[in-house]
N, C-alpha and C positions, 0 to 999 in steps of 0.2 A: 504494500500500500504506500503509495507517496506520500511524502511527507506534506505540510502545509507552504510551507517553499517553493515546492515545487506544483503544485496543485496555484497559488498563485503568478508564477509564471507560466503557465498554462495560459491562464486567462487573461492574461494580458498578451501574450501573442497572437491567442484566439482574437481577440478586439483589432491588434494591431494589421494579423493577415484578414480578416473579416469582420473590416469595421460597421458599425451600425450607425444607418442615419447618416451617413457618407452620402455628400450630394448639397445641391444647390434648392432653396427654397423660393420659388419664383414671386410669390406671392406675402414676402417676406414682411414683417412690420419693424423689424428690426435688424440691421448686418455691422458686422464688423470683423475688423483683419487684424490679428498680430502674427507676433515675431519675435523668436529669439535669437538676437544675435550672436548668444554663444556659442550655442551647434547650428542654428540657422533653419530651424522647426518655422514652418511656418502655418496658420491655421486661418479659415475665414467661417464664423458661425453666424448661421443665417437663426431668426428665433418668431416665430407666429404667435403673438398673443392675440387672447380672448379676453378683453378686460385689465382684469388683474392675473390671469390665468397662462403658464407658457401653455399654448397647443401642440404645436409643433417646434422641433429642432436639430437643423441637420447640420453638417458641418464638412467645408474642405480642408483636406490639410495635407502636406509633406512634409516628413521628417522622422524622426527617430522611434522602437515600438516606443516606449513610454509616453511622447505626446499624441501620437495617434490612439493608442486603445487610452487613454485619460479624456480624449473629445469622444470618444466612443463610449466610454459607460455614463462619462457628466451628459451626454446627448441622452442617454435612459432614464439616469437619473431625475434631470429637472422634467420631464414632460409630464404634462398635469396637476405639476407643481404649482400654486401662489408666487406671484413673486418675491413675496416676504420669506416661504418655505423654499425658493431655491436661494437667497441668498444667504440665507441661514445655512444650509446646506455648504454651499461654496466656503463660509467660515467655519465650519465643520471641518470641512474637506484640509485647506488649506492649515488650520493649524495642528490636525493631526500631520501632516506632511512637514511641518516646518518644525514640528517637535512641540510646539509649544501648548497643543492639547491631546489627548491621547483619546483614541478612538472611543471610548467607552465611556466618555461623563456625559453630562446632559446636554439635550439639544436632536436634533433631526438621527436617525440612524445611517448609518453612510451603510449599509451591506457591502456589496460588492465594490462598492470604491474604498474598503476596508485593504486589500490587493496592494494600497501603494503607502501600507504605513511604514513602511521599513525604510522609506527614503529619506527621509528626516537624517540618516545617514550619509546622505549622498548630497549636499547642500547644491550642486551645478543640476543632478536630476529633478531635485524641486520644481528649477523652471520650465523644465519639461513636463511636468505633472498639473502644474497649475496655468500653462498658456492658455489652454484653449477656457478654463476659466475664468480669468482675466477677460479675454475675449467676448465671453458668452455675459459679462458683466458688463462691458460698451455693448453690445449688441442692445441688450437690455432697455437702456438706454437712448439707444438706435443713435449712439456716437459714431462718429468718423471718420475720425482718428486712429493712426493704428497702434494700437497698445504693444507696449514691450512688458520685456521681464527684464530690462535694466533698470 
């Protein structure tokens, strides 16, 4: 039986070679582009709201697995989300990743975006983990500007 290790890199190359919600939103009410300069990840997340409600959200991206399968489970994760419950989410997300909250206190459950708490070790894969949320944060917004992770 695999270990847990290994059972999450599974699933992130799953996301990375068959990402979900890969694609252009034509009818989009929100886009935005970023960019990390330091491996050169780039991501564009298109977001359809309903009100206050994400409906839809898809996402282009090239670059490395870790920020492709991270726009591929945040693209699962916010839809049908509030906007207040995916940005809640997104600080969830982001400070288990950055070390400074650990997956299991209070707040939105991250499941499957639980896969990238180990990075918190890896301070340069951070901003591979959290571009396309950044992103999906101007989108949001329906800023136009392209967001870094500098």
């Amino acid at each position: 039986m695999p270990d847990l290790d290994d059972l999450y890199q599974e699933l992130i190359l799953d996301h990375y070679r068959r990402p979900r919600n890969r694609g252009r939103l034509e009818d989009a009410s929100g886009r935005a582009e970023g960019y990390n300069p330091l491996c050169g990840d780039r991501v564009t997340v298109f977001v359809k709201l309903d009100g206050d409600v994400v409906r839809d959200v898809k996402f282009e991206a090239s670059g490395c697995a870790i920020s492709t399968a991270a726009a591929s489970l945040m693209s699962e994760a916010v839809r049908g989300k509030s906007l207040a419950e995916a940005r809640a989410l997104f600080r969830k997300f982001h400070g288990m990743v950055t070390g400074a909250q650990p997956p299991g206190n209070n707040g939105p459950e991250l499941g499957k975006l639980e896969v990238f708490g180990g990075l918190n070790q890896y301070p340069a894969r951070v901003k591979c983990a959290t571009l396309a949320w950044h992103t999906l944060d101007a989108a949001l917004e329906n800023r136009h500007e392209t967001v870094t992770t500098e």
